[in-house]
RODO-2510 file (C-alpha; in nm, 4 decimals, decimal comma):
residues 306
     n   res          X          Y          Z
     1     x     0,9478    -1,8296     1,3595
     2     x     0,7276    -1,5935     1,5411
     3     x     0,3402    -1,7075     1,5746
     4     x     0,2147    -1,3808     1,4977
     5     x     0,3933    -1,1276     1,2774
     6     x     0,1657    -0,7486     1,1799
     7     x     0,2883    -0,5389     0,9001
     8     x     0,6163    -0,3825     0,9657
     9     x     0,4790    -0,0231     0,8903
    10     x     0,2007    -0,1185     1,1046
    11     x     0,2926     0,1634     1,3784
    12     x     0,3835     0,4326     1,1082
    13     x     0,0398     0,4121     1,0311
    14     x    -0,0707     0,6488     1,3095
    15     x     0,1116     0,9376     1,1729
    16     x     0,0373     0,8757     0,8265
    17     x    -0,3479     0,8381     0,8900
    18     x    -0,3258     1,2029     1,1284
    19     x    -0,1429     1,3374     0,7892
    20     x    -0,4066     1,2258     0,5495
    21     x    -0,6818     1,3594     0,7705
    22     x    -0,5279     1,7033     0,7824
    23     x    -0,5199     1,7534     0,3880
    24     x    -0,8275     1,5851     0,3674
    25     x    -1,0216     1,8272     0,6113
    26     x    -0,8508     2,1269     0,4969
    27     x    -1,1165     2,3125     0,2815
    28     x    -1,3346     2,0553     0,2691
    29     x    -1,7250     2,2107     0,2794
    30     x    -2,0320     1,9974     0,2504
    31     x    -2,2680     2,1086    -0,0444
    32     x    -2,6450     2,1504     0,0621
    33     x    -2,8533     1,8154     0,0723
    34     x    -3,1111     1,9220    -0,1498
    35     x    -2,9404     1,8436    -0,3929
    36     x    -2,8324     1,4610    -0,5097
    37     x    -2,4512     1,3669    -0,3890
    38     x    -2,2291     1,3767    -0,6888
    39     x    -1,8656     1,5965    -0,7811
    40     x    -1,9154     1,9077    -0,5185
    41     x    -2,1919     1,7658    -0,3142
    42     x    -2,2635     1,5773    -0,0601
    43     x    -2,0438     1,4925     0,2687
    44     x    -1,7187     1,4827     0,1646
    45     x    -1,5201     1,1552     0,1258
    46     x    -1,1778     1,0007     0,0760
    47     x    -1,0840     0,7220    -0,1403
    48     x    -0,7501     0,4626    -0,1272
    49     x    -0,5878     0,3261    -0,3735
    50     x    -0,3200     0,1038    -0,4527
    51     x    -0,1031    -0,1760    -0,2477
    52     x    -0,0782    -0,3584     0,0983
    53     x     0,1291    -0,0320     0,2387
    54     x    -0,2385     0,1236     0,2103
    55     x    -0,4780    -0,1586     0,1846
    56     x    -0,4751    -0,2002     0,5643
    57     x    -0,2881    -0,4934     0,5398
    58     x    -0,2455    -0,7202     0,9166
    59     x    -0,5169    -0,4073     1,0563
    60     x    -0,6091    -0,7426     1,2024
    61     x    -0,3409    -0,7388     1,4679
    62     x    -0,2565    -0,4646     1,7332
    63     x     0,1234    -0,5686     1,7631
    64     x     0,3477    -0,8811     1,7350
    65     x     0,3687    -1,1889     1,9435
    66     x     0,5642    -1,4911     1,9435
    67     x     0,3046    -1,6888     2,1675
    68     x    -0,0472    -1,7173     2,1306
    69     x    -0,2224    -1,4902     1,8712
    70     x    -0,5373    -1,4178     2,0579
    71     x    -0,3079    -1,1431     2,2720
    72     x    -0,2731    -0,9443     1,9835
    73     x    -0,5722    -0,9960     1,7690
    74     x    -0,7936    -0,7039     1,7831
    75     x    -1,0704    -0,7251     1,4891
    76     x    -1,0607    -1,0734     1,4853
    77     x    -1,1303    -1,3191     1,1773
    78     x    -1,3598    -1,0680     0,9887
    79     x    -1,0703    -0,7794     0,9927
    80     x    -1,0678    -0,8058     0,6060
    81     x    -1,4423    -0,8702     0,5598
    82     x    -1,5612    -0,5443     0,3286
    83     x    -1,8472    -0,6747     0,1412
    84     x    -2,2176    -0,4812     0,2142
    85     x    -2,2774    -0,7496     0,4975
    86     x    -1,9375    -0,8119     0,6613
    87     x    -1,9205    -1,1714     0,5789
    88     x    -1,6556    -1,1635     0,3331
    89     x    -1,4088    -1,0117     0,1202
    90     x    -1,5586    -0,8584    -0,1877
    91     x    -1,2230    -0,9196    -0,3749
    92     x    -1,0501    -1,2647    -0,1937
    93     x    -0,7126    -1,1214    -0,0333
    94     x    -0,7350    -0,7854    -0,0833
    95     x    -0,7267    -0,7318     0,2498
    96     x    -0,9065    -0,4395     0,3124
    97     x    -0,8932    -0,3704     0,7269
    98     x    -1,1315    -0,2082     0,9115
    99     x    -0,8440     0,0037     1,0535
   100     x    -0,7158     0,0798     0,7151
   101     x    -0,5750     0,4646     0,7389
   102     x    -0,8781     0,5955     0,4973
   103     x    -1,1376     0,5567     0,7905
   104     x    -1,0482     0,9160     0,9442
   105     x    -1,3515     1,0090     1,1416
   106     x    -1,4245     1,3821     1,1417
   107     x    -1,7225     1,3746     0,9063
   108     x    -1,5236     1,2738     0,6092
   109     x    -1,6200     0,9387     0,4890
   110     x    -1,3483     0,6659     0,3831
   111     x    -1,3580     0,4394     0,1286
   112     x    -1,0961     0,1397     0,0510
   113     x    -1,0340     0,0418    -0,3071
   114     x    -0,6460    -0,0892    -0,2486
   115     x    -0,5607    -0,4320    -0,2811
   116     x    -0,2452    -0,5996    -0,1090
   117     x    -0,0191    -0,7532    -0,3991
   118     x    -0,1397    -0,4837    -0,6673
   119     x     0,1023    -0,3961    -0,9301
   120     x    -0,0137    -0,0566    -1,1176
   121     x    -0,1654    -0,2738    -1,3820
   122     x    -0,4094    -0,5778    -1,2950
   123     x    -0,3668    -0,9019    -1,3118
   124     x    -0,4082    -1,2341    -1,1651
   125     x    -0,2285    -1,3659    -0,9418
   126     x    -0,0275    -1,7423    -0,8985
   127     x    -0,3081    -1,8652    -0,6567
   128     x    -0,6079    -1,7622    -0,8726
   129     x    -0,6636    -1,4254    -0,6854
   130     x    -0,7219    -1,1125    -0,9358
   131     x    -0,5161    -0,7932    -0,7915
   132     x    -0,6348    -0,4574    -0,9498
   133     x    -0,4458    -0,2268    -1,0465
   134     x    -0,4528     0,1172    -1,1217
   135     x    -0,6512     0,0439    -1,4197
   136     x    -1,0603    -0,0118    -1,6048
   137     x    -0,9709    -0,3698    -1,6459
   138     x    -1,2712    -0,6204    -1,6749
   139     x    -1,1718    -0,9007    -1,4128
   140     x    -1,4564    -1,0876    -1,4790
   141     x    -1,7222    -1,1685    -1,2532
   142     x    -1,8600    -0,8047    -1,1783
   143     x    -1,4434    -0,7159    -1,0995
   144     x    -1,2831    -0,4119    -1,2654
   145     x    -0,9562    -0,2157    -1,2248
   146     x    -0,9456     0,0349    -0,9268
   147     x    -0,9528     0,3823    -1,1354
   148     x    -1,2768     0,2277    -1,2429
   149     x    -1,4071     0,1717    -0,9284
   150     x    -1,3272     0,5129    -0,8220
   151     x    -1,4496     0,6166    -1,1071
   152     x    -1,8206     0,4670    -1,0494
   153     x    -1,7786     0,5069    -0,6647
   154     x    -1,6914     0,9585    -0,7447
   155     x    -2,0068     0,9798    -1,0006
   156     x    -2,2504     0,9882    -0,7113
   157     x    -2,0103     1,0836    -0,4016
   158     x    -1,8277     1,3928    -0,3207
   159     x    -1,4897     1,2621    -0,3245
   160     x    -1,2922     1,5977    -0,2070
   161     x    -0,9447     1,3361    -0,1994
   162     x    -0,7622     1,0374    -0,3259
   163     x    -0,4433     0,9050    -0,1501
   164     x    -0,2586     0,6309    -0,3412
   165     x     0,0312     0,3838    -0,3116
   166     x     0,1431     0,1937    -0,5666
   167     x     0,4562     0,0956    -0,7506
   168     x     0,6334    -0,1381    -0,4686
   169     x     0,4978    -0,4472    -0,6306
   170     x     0,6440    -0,3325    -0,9650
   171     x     0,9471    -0,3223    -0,7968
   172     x     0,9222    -0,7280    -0,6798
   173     x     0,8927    -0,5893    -0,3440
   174     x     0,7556    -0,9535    -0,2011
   175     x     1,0150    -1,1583    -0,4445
   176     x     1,2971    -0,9614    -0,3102
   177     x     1,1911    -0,9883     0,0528
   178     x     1,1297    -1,3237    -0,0206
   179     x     1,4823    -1,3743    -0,1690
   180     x     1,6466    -1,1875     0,1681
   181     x     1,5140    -1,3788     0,4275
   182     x     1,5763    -1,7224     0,2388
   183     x     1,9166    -1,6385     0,1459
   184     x     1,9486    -1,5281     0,5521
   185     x     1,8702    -1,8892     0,6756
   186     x     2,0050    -2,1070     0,4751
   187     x     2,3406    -1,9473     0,4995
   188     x     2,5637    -1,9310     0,7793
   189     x     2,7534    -1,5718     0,9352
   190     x     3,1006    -1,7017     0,8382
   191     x     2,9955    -1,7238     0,4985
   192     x     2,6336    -1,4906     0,4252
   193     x     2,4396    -1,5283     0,1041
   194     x     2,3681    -1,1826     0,0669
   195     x     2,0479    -1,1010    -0,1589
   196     x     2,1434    -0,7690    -0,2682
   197     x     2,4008    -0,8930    -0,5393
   198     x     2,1110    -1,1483    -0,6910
   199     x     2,1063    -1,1393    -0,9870
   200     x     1,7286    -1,1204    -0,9894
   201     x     1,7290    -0,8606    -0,7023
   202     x     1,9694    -0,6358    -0,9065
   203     x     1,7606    -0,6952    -1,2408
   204     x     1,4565    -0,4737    -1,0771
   205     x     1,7276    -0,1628    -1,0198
   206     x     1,8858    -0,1602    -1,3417
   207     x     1,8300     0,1976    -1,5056
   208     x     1,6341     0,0323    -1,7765
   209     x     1,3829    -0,1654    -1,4878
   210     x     1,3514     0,2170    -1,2522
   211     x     1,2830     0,4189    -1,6117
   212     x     0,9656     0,1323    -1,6721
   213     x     0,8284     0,1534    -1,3137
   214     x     0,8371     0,5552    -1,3504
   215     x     0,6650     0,5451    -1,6662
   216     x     0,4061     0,2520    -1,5087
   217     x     0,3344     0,4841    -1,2034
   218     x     0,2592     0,7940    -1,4214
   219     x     0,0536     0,5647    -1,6528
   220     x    -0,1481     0,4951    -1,3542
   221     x    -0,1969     0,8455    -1,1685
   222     x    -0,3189     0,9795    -1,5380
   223     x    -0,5862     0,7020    -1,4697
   224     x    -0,6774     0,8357    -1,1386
   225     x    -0,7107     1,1868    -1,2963
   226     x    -0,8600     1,0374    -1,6233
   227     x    -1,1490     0,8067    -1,3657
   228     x    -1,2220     1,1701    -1,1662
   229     x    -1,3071     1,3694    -1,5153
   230     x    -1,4941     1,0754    -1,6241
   231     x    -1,6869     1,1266    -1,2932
   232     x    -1,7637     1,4755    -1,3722
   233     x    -1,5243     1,6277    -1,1526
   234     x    -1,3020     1,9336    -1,2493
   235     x    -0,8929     1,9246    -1,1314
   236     x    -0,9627     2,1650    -0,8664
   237     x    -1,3007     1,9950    -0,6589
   238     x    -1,0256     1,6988    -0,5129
   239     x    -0,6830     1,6345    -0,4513
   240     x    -0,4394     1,3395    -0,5551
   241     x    -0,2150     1,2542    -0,2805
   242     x     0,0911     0,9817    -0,3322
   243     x     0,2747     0,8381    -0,0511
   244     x     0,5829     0,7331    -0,0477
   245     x     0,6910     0,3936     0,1495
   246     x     0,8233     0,3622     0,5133
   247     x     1,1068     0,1127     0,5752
   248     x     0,9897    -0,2146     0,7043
   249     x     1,2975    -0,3056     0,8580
   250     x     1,6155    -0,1084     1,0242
   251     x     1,9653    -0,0595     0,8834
   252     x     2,2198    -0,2750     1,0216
   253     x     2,2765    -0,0381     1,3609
   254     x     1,8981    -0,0742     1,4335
   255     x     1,8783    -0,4704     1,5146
   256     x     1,7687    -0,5453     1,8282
   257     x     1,9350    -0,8841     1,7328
   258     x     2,2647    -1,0024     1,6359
   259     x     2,2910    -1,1712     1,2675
   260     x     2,4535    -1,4918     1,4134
   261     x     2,2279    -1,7297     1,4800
   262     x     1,8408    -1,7040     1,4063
   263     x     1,6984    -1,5235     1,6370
   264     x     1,6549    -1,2177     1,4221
   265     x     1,4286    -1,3981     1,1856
   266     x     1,2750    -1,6467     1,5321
   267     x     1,1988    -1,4119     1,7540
   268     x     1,2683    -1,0677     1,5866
   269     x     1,1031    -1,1088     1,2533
   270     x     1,3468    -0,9762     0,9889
   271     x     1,5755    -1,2039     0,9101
   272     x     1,7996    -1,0024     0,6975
   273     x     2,1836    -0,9554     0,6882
   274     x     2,3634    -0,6239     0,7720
   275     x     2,4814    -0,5493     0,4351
   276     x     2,1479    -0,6412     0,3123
   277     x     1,9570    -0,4051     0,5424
   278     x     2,1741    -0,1207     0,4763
   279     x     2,1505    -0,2087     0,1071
   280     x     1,7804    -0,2069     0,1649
   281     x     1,7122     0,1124     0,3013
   282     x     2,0100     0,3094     0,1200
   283     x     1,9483     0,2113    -0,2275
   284     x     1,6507     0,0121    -0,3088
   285     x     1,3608     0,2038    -0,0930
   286     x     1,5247     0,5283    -0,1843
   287     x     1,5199     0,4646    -0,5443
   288     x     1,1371     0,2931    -0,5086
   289     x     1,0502     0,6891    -0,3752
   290     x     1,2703     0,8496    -0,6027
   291     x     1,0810     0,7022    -0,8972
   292     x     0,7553     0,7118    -0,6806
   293     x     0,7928     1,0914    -0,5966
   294     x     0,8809     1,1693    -1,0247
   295     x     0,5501     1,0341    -1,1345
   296     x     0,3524     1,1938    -0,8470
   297     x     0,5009     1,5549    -0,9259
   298     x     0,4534     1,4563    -1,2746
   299     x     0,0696     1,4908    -1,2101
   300     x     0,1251     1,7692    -0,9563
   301     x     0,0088     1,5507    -0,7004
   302     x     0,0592     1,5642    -0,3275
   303     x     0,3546     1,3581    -0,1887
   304     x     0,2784     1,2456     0,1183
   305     x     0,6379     1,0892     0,3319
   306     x     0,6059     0,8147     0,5055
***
C-alpha cells in the first residue's frame, strides 16, 4: 500500500479554485466602512459548504509518495487545525485545510464551513464524530448544522458568494469505494469480484435511491437560500454556486497499471477493476451530477464543472 496517498481530485483543485475566484470577483464592490459589516457591506467574502470534495480534504499533502511522508507534506500536522488559535479542529475530522479552494486571495475573504463525510443532513458518525450537514441542527456542545453557521457567520459579513458540494455521501460514496477496492484484492484477474453488480452498490442507483438524493440536495440548497434571508440578505446581494464532482480515478484505458497483480492498489493507489472503473465514471459519477446539477438549477444556482 502506498505510505502516503492525497485526495484524488487533489490537482483538479487548481482549476476549480481559479473558477470560483472569477465568479466570486466578478461584481463584487466593497460597501463604505462607516458603516458596520453586515448583507452589502463590508469586504466581500466567500463561504464553503458541504463534503470532503470541498472541505480541503489531504490540503495537507502536495502530491503522493510511496516512501517517506515528510517529501510530500507541506502544512504539516496542523493542516486541519481551524479553531481561533490554530491548535485544533473546531469540529474533530472535518478537515478543514488551510489550502482549501475558498482561500482565494484578491481581497475576498474565505471562509470554510464543509465537513469531510457530510451527508446533506447531519448526523453522527460510527466513531463519535458529528458531520453537519446542510442543515440548523443542534449538535450539542455549541455545534449546529452548516446553513446555520452560514447563517450566523452572513448576519455580520458581506458574504457576496456561497459555493457548495454535497450529495456524494448520500450516494455511499466512501461505502462503495470501500466495497471496490476490497472486492479488487481479495479476488484474483482470472476470476474478478466486480463491485458494480453489489447488491448494495446497485441499491444507491436504483430510480427510487437517485429520486431521494435529488429531493435531499434541493432540501438542502433551499436551506442555504432560507440561512441567507434569515441573514438579512436579498436573492440578488450573493450568489449560490454548486459544483459538480471530478472523477477520482480513470476509466479502464487510463491505468498506468495493469489489473493483474497489485500494483495498481500498492503502488498506484486505485485498486479498482476495468469494468469497475468504466462502470464508475460512465454511470455512477454521471448520475451523482445528473441529480447534483437538477437540484442546483432547481434553485437557479450556479453549476460549477469539475
Amino acid at each position: 500500500m502506498a505510505t502516503t496517498r492525497a485526495h484524488p481530485t487533489r490537482l483538479r483543485y487548481a482549476a476549480a479554485l481559479t473558477a470560483s475566484a472569477a465568479l466570486a470577483v466578478a461584481g463584487l464592490a466593497t460597501a463604505s466602512s462607516a458603516a458596520a459589516d453586515g448583507p452589502g457591506v463590508g469586504a466581500p467574502f466567500v463561504v464553503t459548504l458541504g463534503d470532503s470534495y470541498i472541505s480541503g480534504e489531504a490540503g495537507r499533502w502536495a502530491g503522493n509518495s510511496n516512501v517517506s511522508p515528510s517529501r510530500v507534506d507541506a502544512l504539516g500536522s496542523p493542516a486541519y487545525y481551524d479553531n481561533p488559535t490554530r491548535t485544533a479542529e473546531q469540529i474533530a475530522g472535518c478537515h478543514r485545510s488551510a489550502s482549501a479552494e475558498v482561500y482565494i486571495g484578491g481581497g475576498v475573504g474565505g471562509v470554510n464551513f464543509a465537513c469531510s463525510g457530510a451527508k446533506t443532513s447531519s448526523f453522527t458518525a460510527s466513531n463519535g464524530n458529528v458531520k453537519p450537514g446542510l442543515d440548523f441542527a443542534d449538535l450539542g456542545a455549541g455545534k449546529v448544522g452548516q446553513a446555520r453557521m452560514l447563517q450566523d457567520f452572513a448576519a455580520t459579513r458581506n458574504v457576496r458568494m456561497v459555493v457548495v458540494s454535497i450529495g456524494g455521501n448520500d450516494f455511499g460514496f466512501a461505502d462503495i469505494v470501500q466495497r471496490c477496492v476490497t472486492n479488487f484484492l481479495t479476488s484474483p484477474s482470472w476470476w474478478p469480484n466486480y463491485c458494480y453488480d453489489d447488491s448494495m452498490v446497485k441499491n444507491y442507483f436504483t430510480s427510487t435511491h437517485v429520486a431521494t438524493v435529488k429531493a435531499r440536495v434541493t432540501t438542502a440548497l433551499g436551506n442555504v437560500r432560507t440561512a441567507m434571508r434569515n441573514a438579512g440578505y436579498a436573492d440578488s446581494q450573493w450568489s449560490l454556486v454548486v459544483q459538480t464532482y471530478p472523477s477520482p480515478i480513470p476509466s479502464a484505458s487510463g491505468f498506468r497499471y495493469g489489473q493483474s497483480g497489485y500494483t495498481r492498489q500498492s503502488v498506484g493507489g486505485c485498486g479498482f477493476w476495468n469494468r469497475d472503473a468504466d462502470w464508475a465514471n460512465a454511470t455512477a459519477l454521471t448520475t451523482i451530477n445528473s441529480t447534483v446539477r437538477a437540484a442546483a438549477n432547481a434553485h437557479g444556482a450556479k453549476v460549477l464543472e469539475l
